[in-house]
PLY file of the C-alpha trace (Angstrom):
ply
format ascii 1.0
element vertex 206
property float x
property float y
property float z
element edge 205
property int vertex1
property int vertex2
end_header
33.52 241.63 68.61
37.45 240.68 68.50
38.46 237.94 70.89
41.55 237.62 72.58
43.01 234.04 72.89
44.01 233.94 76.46
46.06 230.44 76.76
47.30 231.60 80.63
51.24 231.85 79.13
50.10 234.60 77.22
49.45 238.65 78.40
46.07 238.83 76.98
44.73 240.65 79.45
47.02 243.63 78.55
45.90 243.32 74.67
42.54 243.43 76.19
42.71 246.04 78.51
44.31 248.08 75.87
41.63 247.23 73.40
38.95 248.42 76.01
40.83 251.82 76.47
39.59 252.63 73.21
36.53 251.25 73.66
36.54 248.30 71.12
34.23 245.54 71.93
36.22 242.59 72.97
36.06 239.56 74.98
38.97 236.70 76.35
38.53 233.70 74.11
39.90 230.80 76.80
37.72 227.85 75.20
36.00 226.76 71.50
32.42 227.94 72.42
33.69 231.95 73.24
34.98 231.72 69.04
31.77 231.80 67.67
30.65 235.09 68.54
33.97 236.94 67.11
34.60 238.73 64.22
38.47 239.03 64.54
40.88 236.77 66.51
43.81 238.17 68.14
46.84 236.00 69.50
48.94 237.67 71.78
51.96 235.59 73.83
54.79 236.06 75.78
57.32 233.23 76.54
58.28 230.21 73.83
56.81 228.94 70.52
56.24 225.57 72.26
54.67 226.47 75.49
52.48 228.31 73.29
51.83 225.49 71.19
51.05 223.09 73.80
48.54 225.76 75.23
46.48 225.75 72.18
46.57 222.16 72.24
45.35 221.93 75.30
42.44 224.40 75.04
41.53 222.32 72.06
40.65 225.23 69.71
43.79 224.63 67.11
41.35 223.38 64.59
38.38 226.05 64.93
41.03 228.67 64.87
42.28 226.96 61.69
38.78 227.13 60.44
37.77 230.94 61.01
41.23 232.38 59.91
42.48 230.21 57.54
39.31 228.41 55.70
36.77 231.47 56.51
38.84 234.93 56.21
38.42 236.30 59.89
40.46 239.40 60.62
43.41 237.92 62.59
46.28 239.44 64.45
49.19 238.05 66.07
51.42 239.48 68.52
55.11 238.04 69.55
55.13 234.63 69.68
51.69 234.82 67.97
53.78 235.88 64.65
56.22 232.97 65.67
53.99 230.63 65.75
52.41 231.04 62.40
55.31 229.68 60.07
56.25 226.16 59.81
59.14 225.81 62.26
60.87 227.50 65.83
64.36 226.62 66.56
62.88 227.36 70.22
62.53 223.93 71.64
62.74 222.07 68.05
58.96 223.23 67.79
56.80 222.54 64.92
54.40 225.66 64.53
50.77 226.09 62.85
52.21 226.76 59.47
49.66 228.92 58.07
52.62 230.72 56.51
55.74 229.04 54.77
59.60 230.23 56.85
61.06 229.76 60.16
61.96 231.02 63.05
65.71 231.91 64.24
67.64 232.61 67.26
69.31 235.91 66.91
72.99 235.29 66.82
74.42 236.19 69.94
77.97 236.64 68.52
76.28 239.87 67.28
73.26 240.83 69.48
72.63 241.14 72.78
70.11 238.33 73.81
67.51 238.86 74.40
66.45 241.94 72.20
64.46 244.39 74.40
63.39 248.13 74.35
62.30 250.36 71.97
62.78 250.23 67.98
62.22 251.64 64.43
59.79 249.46 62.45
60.61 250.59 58.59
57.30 249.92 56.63
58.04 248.19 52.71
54.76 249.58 51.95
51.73 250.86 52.46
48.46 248.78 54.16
45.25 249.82 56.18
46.95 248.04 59.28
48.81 250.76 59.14
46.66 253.45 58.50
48.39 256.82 60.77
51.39 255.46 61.13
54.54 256.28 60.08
57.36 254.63 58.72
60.68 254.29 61.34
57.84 254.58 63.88
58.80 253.38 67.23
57.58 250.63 68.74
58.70 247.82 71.98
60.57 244.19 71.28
61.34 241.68 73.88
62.34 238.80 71.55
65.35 236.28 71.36
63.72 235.21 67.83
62.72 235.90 65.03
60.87 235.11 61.64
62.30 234.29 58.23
59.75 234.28 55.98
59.84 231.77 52.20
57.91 234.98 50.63
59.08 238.35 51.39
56.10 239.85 49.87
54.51 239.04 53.26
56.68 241.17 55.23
55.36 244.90 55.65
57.71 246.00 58.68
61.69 245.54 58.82
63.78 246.19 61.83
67.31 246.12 62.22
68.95 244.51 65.26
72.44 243.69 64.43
70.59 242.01 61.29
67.89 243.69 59.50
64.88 240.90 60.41
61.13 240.70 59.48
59.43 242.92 62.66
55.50 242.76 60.43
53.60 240.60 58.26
50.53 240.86 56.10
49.26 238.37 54.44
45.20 238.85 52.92
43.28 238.94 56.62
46.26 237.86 58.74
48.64 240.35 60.48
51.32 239.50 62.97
53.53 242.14 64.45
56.96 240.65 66.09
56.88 244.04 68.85
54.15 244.24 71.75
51.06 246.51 70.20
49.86 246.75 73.57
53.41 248.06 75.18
54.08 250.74 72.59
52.11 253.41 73.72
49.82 255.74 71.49
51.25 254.16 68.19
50.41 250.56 69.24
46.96 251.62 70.15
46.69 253.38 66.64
47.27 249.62 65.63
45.10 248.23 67.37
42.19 250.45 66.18
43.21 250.08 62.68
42.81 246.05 63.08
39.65 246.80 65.01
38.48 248.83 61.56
39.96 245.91 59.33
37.57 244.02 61.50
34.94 246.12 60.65
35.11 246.50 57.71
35.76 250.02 57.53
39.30 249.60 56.14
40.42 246.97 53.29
0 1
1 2
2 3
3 4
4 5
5 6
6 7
7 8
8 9
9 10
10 11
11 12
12 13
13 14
14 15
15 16
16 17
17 18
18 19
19 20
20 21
21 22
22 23
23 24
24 25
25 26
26 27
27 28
28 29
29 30
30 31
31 32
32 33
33 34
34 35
35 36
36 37
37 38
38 39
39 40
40 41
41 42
42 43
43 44
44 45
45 46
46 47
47 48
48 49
49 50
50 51
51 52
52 53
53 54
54 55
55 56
56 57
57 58
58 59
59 60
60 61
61 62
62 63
63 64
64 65
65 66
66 67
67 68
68 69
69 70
70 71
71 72
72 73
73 74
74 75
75 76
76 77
77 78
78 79
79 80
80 81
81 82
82 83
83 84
84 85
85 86
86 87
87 88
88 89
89 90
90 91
91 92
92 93
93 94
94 95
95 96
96 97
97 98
98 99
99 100
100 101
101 102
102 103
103 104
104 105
105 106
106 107
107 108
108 109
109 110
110 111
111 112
112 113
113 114
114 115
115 116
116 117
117 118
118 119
119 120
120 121
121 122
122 123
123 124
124 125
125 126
126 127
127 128
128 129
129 130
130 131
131 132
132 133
133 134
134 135
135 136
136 137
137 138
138 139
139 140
140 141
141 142
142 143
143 144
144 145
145 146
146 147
147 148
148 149
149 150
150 151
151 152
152 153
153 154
154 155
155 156
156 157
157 158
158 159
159 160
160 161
161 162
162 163
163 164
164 165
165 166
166 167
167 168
168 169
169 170
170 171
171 172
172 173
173 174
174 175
175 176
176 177
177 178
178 179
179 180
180 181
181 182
182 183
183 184
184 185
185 186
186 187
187 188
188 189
189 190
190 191
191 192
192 193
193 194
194 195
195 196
196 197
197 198
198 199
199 200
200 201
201 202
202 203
203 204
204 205
């Protein structure tokens, strides 16, 4: 069973509407007590690093989700502001993040970029990893950011994207993934994703 934190500023109905197309048992997570019957977490968001913050604070689940991922080993995913959100620190509102993994997160400069960054683009893979299973490298897949990570280890970062700056787009780090593009917007390669987490979860890929 993978549950989908829905904290209301989020779109996890869309993760889990796209995890029921392919028919992967799933459930919204929206208090402590739905946790304890998953297997794999997923945080999707949409919006800022602190709103999201605040919403987890507010659900009061930050420290059982700290628990399962981080002192047990469940499968976790993030999505968007759910990859934000992991590292220490968002320049988005001065926001001090769950800091599960060391780096920050940047504003792209708009000197260079158009902000925000939305559409379609190529995700370049540094190696290879079950999350990935199927999937190619320079894949396409759908941003709407105006941040974006900078991780303290770059052995963490499995996808690369260049947006006036080449930036971290993926990260893998032992059983937590975070993708910086919306899984659930990018079509038959972002459900390909999905099912390889749902494996991962499984225990059918490692």
């Amino acid at each position: 069973m993978i549950g989908v934190i829905d904290y209301k500023a989020g779109n996890a109905p869309s993760v889990l509407n796209a995890l029921n197309k392919l028919n992967i048992d799933s459930k919204l997570i929206t208090s402590e007590q739905d946790m304890k019957s998953v297997s794999g977490i997923i945080l999707p968001g949409v919006g800022s690093a602190k709103a999201t913050m605040e919403s987890l604070r507010s659900m009061k689940i930050l420290e059982k989700l700290e628990e399962m991922v981080v002192g047990e080993g469940k499968p976790f995913l993030g999505i968007c502001i759910g990859l934000q959100v992991l590292f220490e620190f968002s320049e988005e509102g001065d926001t001090n993040c769950l800091g599960w993994l060391r780096g920050c997160v940047k504003r792209f400069p708009e000197s260079r970029v158009r902000v925000p960054h939305i559409g379609w683009n190529g995700v370049k893979f540094n190696y290879e990893h079950p999350i990935i299973s199927k999937i190619n490298s320079n894949e396409f897949f759908y941003f709407v950011n105006s941040y974006y990570v900078v991780p303290n280890n770059n052995d963490i970062i499995l996808g690369r994207t260049k947006y006036g700056l080449e930036f971290c787009t993926m990260v893998a780090h032992k059983n937590i993934f975070a993708t910086q593009f919306h899984v659930e917007k990018s079509g038959l390669i972002g459900l390909q994703l999905l099912k390889n987490f749902a494996a991962v979860v499984g225990g059918d890929l490692c």
